[in-house]
C-alpha positions as CSV (number, residue, x, y, z in Angstrom):
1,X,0.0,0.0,0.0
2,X,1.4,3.3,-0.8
3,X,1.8,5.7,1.7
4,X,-0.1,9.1,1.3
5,X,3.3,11.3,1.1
6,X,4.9,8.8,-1.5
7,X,5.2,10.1,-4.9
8,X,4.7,8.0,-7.8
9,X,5.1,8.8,-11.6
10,X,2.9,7.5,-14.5
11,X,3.6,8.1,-18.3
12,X,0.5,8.4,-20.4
13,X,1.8,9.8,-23.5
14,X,5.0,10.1,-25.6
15,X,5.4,13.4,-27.8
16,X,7.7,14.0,-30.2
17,X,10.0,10.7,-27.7
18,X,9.2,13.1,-24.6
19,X,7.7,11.1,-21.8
20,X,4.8,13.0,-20.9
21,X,3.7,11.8,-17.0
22,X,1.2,12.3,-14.7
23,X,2.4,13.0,-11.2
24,X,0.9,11.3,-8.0
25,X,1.0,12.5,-4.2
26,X,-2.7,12.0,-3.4
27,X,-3.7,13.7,-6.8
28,X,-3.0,13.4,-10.2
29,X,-0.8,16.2,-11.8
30,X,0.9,16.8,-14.7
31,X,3.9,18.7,-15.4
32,X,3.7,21.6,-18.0
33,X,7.4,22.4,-19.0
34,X,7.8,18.9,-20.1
35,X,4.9,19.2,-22.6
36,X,5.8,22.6,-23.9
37,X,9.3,21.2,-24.9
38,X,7.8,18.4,-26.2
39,X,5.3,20.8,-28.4
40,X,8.4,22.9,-29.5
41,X,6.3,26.1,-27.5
42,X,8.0,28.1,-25.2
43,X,7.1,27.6,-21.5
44,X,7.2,31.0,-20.1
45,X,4.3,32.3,-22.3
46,X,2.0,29.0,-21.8
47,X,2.9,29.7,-18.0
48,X,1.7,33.2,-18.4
49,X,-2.1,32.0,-20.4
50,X,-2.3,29.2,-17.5
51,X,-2.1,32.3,-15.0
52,X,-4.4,34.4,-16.8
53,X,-6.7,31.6,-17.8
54,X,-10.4,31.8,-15.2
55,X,-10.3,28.6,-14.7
56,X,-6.8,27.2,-15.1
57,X,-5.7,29.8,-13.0
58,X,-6.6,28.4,-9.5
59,X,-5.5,24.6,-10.7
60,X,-1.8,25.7,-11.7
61,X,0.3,24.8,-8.2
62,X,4.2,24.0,-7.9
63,X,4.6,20.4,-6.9
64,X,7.5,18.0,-7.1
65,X,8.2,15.7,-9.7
66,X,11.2,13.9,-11.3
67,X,12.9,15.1,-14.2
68,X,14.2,13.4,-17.6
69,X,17.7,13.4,-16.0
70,X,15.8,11.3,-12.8
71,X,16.2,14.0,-10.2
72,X,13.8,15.8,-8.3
73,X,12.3,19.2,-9.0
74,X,10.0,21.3,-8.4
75,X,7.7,22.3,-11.8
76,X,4.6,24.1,-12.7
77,X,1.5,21.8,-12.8
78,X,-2.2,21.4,-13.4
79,X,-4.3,18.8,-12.7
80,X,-4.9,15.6,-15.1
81,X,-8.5,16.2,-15.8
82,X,-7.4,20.0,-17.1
83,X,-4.5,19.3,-19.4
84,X,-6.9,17.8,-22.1
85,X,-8.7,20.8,-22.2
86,X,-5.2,23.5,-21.9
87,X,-3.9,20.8,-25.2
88,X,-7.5,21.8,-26.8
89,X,-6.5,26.0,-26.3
90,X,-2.9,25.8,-28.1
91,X,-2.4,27.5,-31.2
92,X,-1.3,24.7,-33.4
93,X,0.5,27.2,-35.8
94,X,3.2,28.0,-32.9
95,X,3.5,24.5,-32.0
96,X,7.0,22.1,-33.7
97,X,6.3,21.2,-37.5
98,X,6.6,17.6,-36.6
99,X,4.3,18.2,-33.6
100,X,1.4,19.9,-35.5
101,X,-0.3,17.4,-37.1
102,X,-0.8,15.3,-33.8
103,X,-1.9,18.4,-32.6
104,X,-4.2,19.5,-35.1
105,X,-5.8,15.2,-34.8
106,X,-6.3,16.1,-31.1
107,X,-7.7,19.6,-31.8
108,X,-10.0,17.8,-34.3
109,X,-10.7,14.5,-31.8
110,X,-11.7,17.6,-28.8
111,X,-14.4,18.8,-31.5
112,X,-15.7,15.9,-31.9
113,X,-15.8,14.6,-28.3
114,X,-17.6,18.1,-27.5
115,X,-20.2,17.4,-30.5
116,X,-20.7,13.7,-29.2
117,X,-21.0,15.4,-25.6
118,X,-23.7,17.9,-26.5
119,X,-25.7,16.4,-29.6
120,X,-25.8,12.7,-28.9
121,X,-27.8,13.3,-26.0
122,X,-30.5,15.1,-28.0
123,X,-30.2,11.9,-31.1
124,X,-30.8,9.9,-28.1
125,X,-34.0,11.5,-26.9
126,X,-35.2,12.0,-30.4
127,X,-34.8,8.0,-31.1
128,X,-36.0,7.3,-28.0
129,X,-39.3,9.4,-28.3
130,X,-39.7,7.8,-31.8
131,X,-39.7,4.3,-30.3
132,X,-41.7,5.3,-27.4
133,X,-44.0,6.8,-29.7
134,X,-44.2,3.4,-32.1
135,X,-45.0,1.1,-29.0
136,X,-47.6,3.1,-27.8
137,X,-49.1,3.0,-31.3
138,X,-48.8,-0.8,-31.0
139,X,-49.8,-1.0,-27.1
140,X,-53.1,1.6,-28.4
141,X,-53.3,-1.1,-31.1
142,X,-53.4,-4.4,-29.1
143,X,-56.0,-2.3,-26.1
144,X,-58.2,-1.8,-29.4
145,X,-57.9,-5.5,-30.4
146,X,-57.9,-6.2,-26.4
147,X,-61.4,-4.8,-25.6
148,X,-62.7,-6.3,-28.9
149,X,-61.6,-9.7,-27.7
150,X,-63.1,-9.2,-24.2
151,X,-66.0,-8.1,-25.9
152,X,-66.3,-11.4,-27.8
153,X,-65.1,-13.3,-25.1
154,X,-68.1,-11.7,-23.0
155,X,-70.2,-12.7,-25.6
156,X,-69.0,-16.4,-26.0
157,X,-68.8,-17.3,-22.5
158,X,-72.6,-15.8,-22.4
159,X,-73.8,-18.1,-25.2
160,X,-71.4,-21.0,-23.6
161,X,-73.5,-20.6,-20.3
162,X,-76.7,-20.4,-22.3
163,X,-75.5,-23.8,-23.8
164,X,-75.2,-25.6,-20.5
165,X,-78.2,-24.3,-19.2
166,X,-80.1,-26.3,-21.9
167,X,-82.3,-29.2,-20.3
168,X,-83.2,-31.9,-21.7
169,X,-87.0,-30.8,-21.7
170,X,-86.1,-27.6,-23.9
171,X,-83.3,-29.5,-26.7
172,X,-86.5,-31.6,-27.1
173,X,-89.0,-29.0,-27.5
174,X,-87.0,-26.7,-29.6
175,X,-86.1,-29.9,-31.9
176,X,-89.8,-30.7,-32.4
177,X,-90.5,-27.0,-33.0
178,X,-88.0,-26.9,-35.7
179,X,-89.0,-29.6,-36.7
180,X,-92.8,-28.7,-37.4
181,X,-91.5,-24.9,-38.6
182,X,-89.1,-26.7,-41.4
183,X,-92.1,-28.5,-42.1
184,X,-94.4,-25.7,-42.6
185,X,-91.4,-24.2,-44.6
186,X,-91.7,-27.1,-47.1
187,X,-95.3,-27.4,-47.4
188,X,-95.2,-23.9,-48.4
């Protein structure tokens, strides 16, 4: 178990063969200079934006972390969660030639993501209101055919207790009175 003062180091991307790592003591930072090397952007003025930036501003802290040469230093940082979105602000015209097109991919992967976030909710609804929308036609449907088949079944098990109410006394009566009406029918 690691102990809550024990700093650990994680890399989650390579740029341009510069490790870029995410920096534990209890939370998850990540270590700007290292990035902006890596980007081929100068670090002072990124520094400066992060400063002057509403929200980044209160998330940018000093913390301790271990350098490419392995010793320890102390380096501007921002939490994990708020790098993606810093990435997302970069002009990808001042960033390396060879770093440009990753960044421009990512640029274009934020987009989407934010599209996705926003939009697919609403496709979502919209199909889902459509399908609600067909099953209550069918459910409307099979209530219609429902009541029609109670209404028949009312009707059958009416005539099936009229059937077994039948005595003997009236088969006989009602076979001799058709009887004598088919009769007459014939005579006439």
């Amino acid at each position: 178990m690691r102990e809550k003062n024990e700093i650990t180091s994680t890399v989650v991307a390579k740029i341009n063969n510069i490790e870029i790592v995410v920096v534990e003591n209890g939370d998850k930072k990540v270590p700007v200079k290292p990035i902006c090397e890596a980007l081929g952007i100068a670090f002072e003025p990124q520094f400066t934006r992060l400063k002057n930036d509403p929200i980044l501003k209160s998330v940018v802290t000093l913390s301790v972390t271990t350098g490419a040469d392995g010793k320890q230093y102390e380096m501007v940082t921002i939490p994990f969660k708020y790098v993606f979105g810093w990435l997302f602000q970069i002009d990808s015209r001042n960033v390396k030639e060879e770093a440009r097109e990753a960044v421009i991919r990512y640029q274009l992967e934020c987009y989407d993501a934010l599209y996705d976030h926003f939009v697919k909710q609403e496709k979502f609804l919209r199909e889902r209101q459509f399908a609600i929308d067909e099953q209550i036609e069918i459910v409307d449907q099979l209530r219609s055919e429902f009541k029609d088949a109670e209404r028949n079944m009312f009707e059958a098990r009416g005539e099936l207790n009229r059937r077994r109410a039948i005595t003997f006394e009236q088969w006989a009566t009602d076979r001799s009175q058709m009887s004598l009406f088919t009769l007459k029918q014939m005579e006439g």
